[in-house]
C-alpha positions in Angstrom: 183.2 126.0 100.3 181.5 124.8 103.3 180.0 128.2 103.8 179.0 128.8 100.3 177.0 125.5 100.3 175.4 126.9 103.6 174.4 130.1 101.5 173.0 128.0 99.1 171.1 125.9 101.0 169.5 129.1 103.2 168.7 130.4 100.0 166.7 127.9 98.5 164.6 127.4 101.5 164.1 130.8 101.9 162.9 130.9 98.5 160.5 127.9 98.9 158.7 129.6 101.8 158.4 133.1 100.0 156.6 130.9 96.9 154.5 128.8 99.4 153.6 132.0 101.4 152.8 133.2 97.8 150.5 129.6 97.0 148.6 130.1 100.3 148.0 133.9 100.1 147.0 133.5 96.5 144.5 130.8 97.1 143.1 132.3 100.4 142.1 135.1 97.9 140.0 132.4 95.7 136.5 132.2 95.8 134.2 129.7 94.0 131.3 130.9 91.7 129.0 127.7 90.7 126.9 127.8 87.6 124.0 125.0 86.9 123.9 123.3 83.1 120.7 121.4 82.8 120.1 119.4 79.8 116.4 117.5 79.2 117.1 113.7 79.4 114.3 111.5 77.4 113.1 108.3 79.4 111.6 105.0 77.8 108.6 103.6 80.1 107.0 100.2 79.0 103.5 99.6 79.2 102.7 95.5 79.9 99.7 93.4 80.5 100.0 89.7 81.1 103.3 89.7 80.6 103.0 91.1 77.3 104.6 94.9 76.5 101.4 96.7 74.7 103.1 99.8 74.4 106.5 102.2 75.1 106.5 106.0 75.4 109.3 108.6 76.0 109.2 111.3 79.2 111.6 114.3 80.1 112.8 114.8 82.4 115.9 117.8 83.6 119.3 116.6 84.3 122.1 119.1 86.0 125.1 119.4 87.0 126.9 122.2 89.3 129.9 124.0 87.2 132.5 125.2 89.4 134.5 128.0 88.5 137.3 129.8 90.7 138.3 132.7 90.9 140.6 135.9 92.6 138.4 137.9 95.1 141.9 140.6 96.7 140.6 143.0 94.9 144.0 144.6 93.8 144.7 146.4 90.7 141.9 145.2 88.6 139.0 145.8 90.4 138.4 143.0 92.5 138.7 139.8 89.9 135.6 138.2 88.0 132.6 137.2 88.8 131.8 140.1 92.0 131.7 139.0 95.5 128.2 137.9 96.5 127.2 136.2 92.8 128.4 133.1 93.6 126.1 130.8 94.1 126.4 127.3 96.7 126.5 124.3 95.3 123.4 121.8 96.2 123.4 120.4 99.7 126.7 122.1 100.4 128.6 119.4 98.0 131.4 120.2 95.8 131.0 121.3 91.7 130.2 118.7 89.3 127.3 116.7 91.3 125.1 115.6 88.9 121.1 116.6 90.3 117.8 115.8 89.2 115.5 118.6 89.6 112.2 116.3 90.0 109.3 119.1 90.8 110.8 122.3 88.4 107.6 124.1 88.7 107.6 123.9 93.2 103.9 122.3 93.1 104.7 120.0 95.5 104.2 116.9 93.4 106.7 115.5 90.9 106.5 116.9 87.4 106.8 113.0 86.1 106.2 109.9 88.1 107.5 107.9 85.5 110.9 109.0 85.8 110.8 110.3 89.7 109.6 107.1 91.6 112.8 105.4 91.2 115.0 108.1 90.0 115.9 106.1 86.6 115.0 106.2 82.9 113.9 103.4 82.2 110.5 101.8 84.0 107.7 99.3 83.6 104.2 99.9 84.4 103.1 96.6 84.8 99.1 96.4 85.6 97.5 99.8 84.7 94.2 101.0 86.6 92.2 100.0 83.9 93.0 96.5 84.0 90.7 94.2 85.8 91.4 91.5 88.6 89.6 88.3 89.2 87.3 90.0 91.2 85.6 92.0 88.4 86.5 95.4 89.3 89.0 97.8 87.9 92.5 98.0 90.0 92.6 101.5 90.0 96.2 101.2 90.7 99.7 101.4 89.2 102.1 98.1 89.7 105.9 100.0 88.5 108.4 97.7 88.0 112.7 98.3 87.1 115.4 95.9 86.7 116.3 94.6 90.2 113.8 96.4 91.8 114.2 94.1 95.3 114.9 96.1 97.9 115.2 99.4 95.4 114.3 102.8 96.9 110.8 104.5 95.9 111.0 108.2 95.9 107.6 110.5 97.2 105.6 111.8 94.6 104.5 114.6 97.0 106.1 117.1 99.4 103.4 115.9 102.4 103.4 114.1 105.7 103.9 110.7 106.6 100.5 109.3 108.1 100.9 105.6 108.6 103.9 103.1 108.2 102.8 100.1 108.8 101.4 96.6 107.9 99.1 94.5 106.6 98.1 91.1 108.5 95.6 88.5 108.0 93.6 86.6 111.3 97.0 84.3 111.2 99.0 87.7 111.6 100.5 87.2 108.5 101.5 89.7 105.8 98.9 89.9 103.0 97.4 92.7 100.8 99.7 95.5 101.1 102.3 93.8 102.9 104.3 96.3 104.5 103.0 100.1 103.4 103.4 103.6 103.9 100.7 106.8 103.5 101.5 110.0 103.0 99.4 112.8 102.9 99.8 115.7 100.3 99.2 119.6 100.6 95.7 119.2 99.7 95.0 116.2 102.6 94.6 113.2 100.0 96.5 110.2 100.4 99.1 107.9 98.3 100.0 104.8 99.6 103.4 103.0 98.5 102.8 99.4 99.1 104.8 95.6 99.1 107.9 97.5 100.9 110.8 95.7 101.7 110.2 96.3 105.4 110.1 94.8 109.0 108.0 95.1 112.2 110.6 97.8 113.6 111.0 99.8 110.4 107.5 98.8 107.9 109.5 101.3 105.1 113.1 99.8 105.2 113.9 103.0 105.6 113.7 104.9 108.8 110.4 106.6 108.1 107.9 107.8 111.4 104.7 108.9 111.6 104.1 112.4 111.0 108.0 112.9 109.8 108.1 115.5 106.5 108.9 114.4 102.8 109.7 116.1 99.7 108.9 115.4 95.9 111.3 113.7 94.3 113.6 113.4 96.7 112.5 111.5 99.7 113.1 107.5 100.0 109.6 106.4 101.6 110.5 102.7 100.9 112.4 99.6 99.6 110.1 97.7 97.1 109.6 93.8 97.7 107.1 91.4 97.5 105.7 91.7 101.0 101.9 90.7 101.2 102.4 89.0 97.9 105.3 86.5 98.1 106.0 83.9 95.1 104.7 81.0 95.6 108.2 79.6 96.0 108.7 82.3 98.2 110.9 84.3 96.6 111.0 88.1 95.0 109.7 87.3 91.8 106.3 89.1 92.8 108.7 92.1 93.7 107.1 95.8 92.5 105.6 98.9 94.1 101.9 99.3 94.6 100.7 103.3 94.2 97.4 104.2 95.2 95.9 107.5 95.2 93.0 108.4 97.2 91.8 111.6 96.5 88.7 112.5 99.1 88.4 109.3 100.1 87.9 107.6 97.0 90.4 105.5 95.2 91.4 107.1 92.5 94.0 106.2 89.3 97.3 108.2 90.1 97.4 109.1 86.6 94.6 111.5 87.1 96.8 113.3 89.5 100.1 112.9 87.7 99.3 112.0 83.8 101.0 115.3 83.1 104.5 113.1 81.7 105.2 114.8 78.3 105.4 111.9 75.3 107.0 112.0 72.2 106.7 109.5 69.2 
């Protein structure tokens, strides 16, 4: 008996090494193919003025995700399994299948297709003084204030694949923050400048976020700051103030940022 229980015992560890052998030789054969399913995802943006909402539109924007499918690249019998070595395709920043990306510049311009849904990477944003509107000292602000739920110390994408030209900040006689606060500039392709001011920032890092002078960005996907209120603190000095100030200077002259990147598509 005592042999026959050996037997059995050899047995069933032989076989559980011939079917792992059989696991790992079958899998080392697999190779990944990855597919990308984008869908259009509609955005609501908010227009206000003096605290009042004077309008809402709707924006596209393309939403993806990487679709992983596996299969047997031995080659026996059948001709080498489905799809053929070399199709396959890598998945986005060398993650695994099923990562949800945004594709924020589609056409390769160098500037974001929408700013309305890019800046903050959400569907849902507030454009809270326009460049039309006018401050107290009688001229046009030529600006965009862009506001989302929580937005303290929320990242700000680039609108433009460029180079960073100043991160810095903005001080009064007293050396206190004022106007922008703490800002960054970046330059675009075509040498004009967009300035992401009130960043959540300090004297070692102005962007919150590890940007340099003359370091690279990329639409749509580049954190060039964490928005606050700097320059233009509450009076109780909180982050009630909190937004991001775009500007756009295109040849030297301010100039809306609409003019540059109005092309959001609307729908009623």
């Amino acid at each position: 008996m005592k042999r026959v229980g050996k037997r059995l015992c050899f047995s069933a560890l032989f076989f559980t090494f011939l079917l792992l052998g059989f696991v790992v030789v079958t899998w080392s054969s697999m190779q990944a193919h990855y597919d990308l399913a984008c869908s259009t995802v509609w955005a609501v943006v908010t227009y206000e003025s003096g605290g009042q909402v004077i309008g809402s539109t709707s924006t596209p924007y393309q939403q993806c995700e990487w679709i992983t499918t596996y299969y047997d690249d031995s080659g026996g019998g059948g001709g080498g399994g489905w799809p053929p070595p070399g199709e396959q395709e890598p998945p986005p920043g060398g993650g695994g299948g099923g990562t949800p990306i945004i594709n924020y510049d589609t056409n390769n311009s160098g500037f974001v297709d929408c700013y309305q849904t890019a800046i903050f990477h959400t569907t849902s944003l507030s454009i809270t003084s326009t460049c039309e509107e006018v401050r107290g000292s009688g001229t046009p602000h030529k600006a965009l204030d862009l506001w989302i739920q929580n937005i303290d110390g929320k990242a700000a994408y680039s609108v433009c694949t460029g180079t960073i030209q100043k991160v810095t900040a903005q001080r009064d006689e007293n050396g206190t923050l004022t106007g922008w606060g703490y800002y960054v500039e970046i330059k675009d392709s075509a040498g004009n400048i967009w300035r992401y001011a009130h960043l959540k920032g300090t004297d070692a890092d102005p962007s919150g976020v590890g940007l340099t002078k003359d370091g690279q960005v990329t639409a749509g996907t580049s954190k060039v700051g964490l928005c606050d209120s700097s320059g233009c603190e509450a009076p109780d000095g909180g982050t009630s103030n909190a937004h991001l100030h775009l500007e756009y200077w295109k040849d030297g002259v301010k100039t809306c940022p609409v003019d540059k990147l109005g092309n959001c598509a609307t729908r009623a």
